[in-house]
N, C-alpha and C positions, 0 to 999 in steps of 0.2 A: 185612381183619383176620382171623387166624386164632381163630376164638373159641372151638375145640378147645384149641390150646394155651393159649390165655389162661386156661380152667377148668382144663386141667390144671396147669400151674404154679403157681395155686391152693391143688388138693388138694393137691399135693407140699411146700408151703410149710407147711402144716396150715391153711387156712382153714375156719370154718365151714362146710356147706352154704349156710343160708341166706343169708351174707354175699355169698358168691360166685352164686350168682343172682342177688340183689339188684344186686349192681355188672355181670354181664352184661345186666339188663335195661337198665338206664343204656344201657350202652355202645351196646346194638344200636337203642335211641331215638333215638340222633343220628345214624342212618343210614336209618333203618325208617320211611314213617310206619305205624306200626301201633299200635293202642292196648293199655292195659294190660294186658288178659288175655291177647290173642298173644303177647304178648313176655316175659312170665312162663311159658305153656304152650312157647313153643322154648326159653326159657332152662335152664328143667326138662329138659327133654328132651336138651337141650347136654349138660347135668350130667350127664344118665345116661347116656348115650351114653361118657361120658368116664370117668366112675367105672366104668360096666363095664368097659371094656379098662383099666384101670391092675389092675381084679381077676385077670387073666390072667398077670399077670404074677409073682403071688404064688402062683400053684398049683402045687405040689411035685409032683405026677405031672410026671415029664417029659418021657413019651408025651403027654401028656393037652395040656401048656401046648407043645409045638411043634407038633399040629395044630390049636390053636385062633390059632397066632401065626401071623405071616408074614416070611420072610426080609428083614432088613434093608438095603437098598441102601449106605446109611453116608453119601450122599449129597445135600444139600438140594435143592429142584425149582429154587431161583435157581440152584444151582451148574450143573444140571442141564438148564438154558437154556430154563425153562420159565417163570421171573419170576411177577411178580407180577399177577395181572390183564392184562397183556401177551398178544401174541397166542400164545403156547404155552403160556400159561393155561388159556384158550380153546377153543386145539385139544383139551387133554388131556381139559376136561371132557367136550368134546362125542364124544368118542371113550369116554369113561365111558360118557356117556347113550346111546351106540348100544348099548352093552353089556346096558345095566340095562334100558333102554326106561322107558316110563308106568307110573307108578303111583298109588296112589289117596294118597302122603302129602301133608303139607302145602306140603312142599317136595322136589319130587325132581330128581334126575340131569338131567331135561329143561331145567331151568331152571339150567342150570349155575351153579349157586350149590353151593360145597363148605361151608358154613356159616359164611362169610368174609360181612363188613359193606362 
């Protein structure tokens, strides 16, 4: 499950903050077992992660919001023969995590998990 755009459609929609936390800890409960505080601390962290980039998009320098965006493909990654959890899933992450390498977060690149449940 993509749970980037699940918050973002969300904001878009006007939901609460808190509501929308609220329903992403749910969601990542029936996939996670992780207990109460983890999945409040990623849900938050979902959130921000997603509320920052939708603020990018509102910045009126136009220098400013085309180097902090990136060219858009126009193309989704099924379209793009890389599916869902499928092995060009897979590949792509683990070709991210050669990229990024280790890091000290709670969930990084190496665990090819893209914040999908």
């Amino acid at each position: 499950m993509d749970l980037e755009g699940f918050v973002r459609r969300r904001i878009i929609k006007g939901y609460d903050e808190k509501k929308i936390i609220a329903e992403l800890k749910e969601v990542i409960k029936e996939f996670k077992d992780w207990g109460e505080e983890l999945s409040e601390r990623f849900s938050k962290a979902v959130f921000n992660e997603v509320s920052t980039s939708l603020k990018v998009e509102k910045i009126k320098d136009g220098f400013l919001r085309e180097v902090l965006s990136y060219p858009r493909a126009k193309v989704k990654m099924g379209e793009f023969g890389v599916g869902s959890r499928g092995e060009g899933d897979f590949f792509v992450h683990e070709k991210i995590a050669e990229i990024i390498g280790k890091t000290k977060a709670l969930v990084d690149a190496t665990m090819l998990d893209d914040a999908g449940v």
